[in-house]
C-alpha positions as CSV (number, residue, x, y, z in Angstrom):
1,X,-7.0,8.3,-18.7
2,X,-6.2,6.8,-22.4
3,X,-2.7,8.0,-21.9
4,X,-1.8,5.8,-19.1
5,X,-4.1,2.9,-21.0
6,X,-1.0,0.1,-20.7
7,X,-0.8,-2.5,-23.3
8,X,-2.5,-5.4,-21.4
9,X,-0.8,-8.2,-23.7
10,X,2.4,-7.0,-22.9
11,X,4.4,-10.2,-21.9
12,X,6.2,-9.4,-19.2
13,X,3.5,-8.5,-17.1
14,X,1.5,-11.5,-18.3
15,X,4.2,-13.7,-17.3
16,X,4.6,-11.8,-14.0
17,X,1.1,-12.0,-12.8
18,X,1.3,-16.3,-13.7
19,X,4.1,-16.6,-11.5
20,X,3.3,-14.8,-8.5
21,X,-0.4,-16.0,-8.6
22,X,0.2,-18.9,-5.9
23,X,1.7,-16.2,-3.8
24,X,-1.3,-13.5,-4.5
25,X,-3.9,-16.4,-3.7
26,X,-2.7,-16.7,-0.4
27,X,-3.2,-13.2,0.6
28,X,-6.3,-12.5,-1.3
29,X,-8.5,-16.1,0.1
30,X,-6.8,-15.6,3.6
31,X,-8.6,-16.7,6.6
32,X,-8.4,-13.1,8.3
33,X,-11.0,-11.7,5.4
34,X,-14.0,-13.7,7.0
35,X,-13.4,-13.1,10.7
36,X,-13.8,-9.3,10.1
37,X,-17.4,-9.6,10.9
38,X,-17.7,-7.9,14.3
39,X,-16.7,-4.1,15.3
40,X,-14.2,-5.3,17.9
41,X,-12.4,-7.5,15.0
42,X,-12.1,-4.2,12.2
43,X,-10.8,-2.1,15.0
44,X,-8.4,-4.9,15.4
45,X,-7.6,-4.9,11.9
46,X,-7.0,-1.5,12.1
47,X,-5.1,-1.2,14.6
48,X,-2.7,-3.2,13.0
49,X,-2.7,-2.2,9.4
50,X,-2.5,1.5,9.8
51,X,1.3,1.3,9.7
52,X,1.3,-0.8,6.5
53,X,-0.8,2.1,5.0
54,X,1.9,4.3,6.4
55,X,4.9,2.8,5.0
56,X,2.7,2.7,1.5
57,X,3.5,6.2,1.1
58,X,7.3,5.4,1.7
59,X,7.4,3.3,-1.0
60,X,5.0,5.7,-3.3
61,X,7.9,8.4,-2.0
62,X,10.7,6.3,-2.8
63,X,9.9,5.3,-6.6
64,X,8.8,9.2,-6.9
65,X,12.4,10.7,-5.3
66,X,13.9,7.7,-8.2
67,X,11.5,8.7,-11.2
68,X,11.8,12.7,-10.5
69,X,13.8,15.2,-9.6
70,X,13.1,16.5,-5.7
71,X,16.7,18.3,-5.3
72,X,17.0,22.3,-5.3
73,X,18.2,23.4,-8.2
74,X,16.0,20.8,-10.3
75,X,17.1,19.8,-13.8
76,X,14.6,17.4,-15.7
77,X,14.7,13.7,-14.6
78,X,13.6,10.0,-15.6
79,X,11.4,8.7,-18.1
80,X,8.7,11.7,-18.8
81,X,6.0,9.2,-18.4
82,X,7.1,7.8,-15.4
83,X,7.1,11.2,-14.1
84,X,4.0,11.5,-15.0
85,X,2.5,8.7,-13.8
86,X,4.0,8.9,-10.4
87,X,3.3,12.2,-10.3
88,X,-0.3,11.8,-10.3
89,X,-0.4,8.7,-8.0
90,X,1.4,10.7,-5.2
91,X,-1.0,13.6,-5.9
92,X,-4.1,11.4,-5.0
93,X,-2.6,9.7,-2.2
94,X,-1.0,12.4,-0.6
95,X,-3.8,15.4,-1.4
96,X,-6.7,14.2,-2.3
97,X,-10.0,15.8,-3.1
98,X,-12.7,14.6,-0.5
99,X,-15.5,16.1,0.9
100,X,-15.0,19.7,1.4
101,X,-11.2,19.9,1.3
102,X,-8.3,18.0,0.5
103,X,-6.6,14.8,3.1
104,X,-4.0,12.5,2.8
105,X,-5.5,8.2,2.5
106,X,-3.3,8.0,5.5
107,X,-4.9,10.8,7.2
108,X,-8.3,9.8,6.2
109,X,-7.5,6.4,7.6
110,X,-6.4,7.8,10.6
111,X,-10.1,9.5,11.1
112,X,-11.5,6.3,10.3
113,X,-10.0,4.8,13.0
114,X,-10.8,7.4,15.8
115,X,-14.4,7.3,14.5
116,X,-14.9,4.0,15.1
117,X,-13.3,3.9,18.7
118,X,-9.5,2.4,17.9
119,X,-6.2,3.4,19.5
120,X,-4.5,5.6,17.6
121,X,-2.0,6.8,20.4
122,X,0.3,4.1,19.4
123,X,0.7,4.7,15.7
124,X,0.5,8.7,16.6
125,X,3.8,8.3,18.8
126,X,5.5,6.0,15.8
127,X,4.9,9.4,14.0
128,X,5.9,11.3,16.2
129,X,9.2,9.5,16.5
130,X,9.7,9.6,12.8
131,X,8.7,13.3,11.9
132,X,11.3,14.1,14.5
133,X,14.2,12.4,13.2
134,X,14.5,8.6,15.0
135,X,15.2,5.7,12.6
136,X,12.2,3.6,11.4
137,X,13.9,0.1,13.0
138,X,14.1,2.5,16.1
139,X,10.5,3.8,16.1
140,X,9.3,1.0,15.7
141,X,10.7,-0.6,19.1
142,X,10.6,2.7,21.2
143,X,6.6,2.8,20.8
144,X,4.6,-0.7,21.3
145,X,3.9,-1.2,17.8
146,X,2.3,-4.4,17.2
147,X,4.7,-7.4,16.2
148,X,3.3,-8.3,12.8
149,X,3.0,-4.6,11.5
150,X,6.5,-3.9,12.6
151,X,7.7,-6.7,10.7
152,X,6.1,-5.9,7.7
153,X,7.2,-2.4,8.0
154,X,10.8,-3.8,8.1
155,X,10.0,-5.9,4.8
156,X,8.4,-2.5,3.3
157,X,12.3,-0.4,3.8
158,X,14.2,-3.0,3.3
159,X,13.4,-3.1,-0.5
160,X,13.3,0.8,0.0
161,X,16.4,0.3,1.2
162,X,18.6,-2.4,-0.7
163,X,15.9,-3.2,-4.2
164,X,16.5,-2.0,-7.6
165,X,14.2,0.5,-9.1
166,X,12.5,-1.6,-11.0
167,X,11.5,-4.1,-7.6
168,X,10.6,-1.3,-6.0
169,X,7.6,-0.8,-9.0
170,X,6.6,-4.5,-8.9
171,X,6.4,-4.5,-5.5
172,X,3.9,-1.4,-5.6
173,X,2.3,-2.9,-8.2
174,X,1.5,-6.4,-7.7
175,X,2.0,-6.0,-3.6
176,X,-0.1,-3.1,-2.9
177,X,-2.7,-1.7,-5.4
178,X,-5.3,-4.4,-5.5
179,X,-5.3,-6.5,-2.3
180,X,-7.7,-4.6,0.7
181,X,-10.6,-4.7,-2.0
182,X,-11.2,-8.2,-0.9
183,X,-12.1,-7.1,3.0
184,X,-14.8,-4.3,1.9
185,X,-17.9,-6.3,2.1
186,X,-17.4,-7.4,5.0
187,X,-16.8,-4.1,6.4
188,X,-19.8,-2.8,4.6
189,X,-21.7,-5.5,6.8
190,X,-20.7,-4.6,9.8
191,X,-20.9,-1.1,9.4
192,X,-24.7,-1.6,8.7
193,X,-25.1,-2.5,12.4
194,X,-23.1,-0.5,13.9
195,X,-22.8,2.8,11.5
196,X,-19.1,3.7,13.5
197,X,-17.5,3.0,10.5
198,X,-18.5,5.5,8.1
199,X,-15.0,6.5,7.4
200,X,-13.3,3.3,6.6
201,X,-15.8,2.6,4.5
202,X,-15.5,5.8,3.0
203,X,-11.2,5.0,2.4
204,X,-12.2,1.8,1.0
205,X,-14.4,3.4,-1.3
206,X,-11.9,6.1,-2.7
207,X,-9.5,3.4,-2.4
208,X,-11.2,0.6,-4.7
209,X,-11.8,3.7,-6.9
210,X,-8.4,5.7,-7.5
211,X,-7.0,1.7,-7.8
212,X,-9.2,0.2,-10.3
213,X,-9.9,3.2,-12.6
214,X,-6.1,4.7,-12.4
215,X,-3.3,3.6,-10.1
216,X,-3.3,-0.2,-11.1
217,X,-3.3,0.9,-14.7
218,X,-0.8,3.5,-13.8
219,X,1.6,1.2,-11.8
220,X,1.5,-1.3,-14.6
221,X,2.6,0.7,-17.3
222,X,5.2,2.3,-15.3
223,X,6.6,-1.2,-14.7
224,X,6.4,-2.1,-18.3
225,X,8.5,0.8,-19.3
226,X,11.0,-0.1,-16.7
227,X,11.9,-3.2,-16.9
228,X,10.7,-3.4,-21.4
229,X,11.8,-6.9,-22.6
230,X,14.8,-6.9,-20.4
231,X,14.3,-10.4,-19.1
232,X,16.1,-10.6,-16.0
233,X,14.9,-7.9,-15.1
234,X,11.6,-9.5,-15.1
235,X,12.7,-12.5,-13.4
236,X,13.9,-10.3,-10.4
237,X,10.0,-8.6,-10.5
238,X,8.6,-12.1,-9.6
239,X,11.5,-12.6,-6.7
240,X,10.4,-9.2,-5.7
241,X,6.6,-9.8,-5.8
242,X,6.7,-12.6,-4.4
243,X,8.5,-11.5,-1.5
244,X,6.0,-8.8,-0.6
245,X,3.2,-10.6,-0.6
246,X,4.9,-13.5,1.7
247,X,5.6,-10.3,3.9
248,X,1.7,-9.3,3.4
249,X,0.5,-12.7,4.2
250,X,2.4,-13.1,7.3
251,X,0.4,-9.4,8.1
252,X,-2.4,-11.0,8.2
253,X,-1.5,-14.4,9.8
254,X,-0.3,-11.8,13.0
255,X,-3.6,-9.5,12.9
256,X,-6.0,-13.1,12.6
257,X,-4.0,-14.2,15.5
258,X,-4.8,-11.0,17.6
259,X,-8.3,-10.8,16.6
260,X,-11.0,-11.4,19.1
């Protein structure tokens, strides 16, 4: 992993991370964190957030169709390292090696959730909308997605939709790769009495993992070589960071809101 070893002075993302701290401390010392301490609550929880680790591999998807070539004929595309680097995130997330075989985090997810007893009927008939052609905006009112994971899926394609490359990278960055650690020992706890949730526990796991030893590391350095000492650029990072994690803190004012 020395390759993708970023430099960890580099001033932009020093800069970055000091002015999107306020906005990270409200996600990360949220209120919902300590209320996850009974079965019903995590199956809650989700219920809820299984469509923001959907719409995760949107994003991933997005930054990899902008950093690569995915058209037939191919002709080489973007930054190698970037393709790279992307490359290998989208490997993990979409294949990964578990077990006995190889599973999506969304699909692991997915099997964590019918282990331990939640609905997944719901976010099964948003796919089912989706893989068959309907509009996300239109999925996501045609099947009773809950209110505050809809909205946040909205937040999620709109930057899909209307940000610059480079805002699509900070936001995967600083908005996704190191936030559900802070839930896991609660979790952990709970699965201790109950033993239903074997699975989660298992995608928090992998997930702490893959993001602490590579992706973080990964996601930083592909920022750093997109936005290099351009500093508007940089400026437009903390607009965009600071946005998703508004979006992500309003996630989890809706799911402490529903929880029992």
């Amino acid at each position: 992993m020395s390759r993708y070893e970023w430099d960890q002075s580099h001033e932009g993302i020093s800069q970055l991370k000091e002015a999107v701290a306020a906005a990270r401390s409200n996600v990360i010392t949220h209120d919902m964190y300590a209320r996850l301490k009974s079965h019903e609550a995590i199956v809650t929880f989700m219920e809820h957030h299984v469509y923001a680790v959907w719409d995760f591999m949107s994003l991933l998807k997005s930054l990899q169709r902008s950093l690569t070539c995915v058209d037939v004929p191919w002709v080489p595309s973007g930054p190698v390292s970037s393709r790279r680097l992307i490359n290998d995130i989208v490997l993990v997330e979409e294949s990964d090696d578990l077990g006995d075989g190889f599973i999506s985090h969304f699909e692991l997810y997915l099997r964590g959730m019918e282990e331990a007893g939640a609905d997944t009927s719901v976010i099964g008939s948003f796919i089912d909308l989706i893989r068959n052609g309907t509009p996300v905006t239109e999925a996501l009112t045609a099947v009773a997605v809950p209110e505050p994971s809809a909205g946040f899926v909205r937040s999620t394609f709109a930057f899909i939709q209307e940000s610059p490359l480079h805002c699509q990278a900070a936001a995967f960055a600083f908005g996704r790769e190191d936030l559900i650690p802070e839930m896991f020992q609660q979790v952990v706890d709970v699965n201790e009495n109950t033993g239903k949730l074997g699975l989660f526990v298992d995608y928090l796991r992998r997930h702490i993992q893959v993001d602490d030893e590579e992706h973080t590391p990964m996601a930083m350095q592909m920022l750093a070589d997109l936005c290099g000492d351009d500093q508007q650029k940089w400026q437009d990072c903390v607009e965009a960071v600071t946005s998703t994690l508004d979006a992500r803190t309003r996630l989890w004012d809706g799911i402490t809101a529903a929880l029992p």
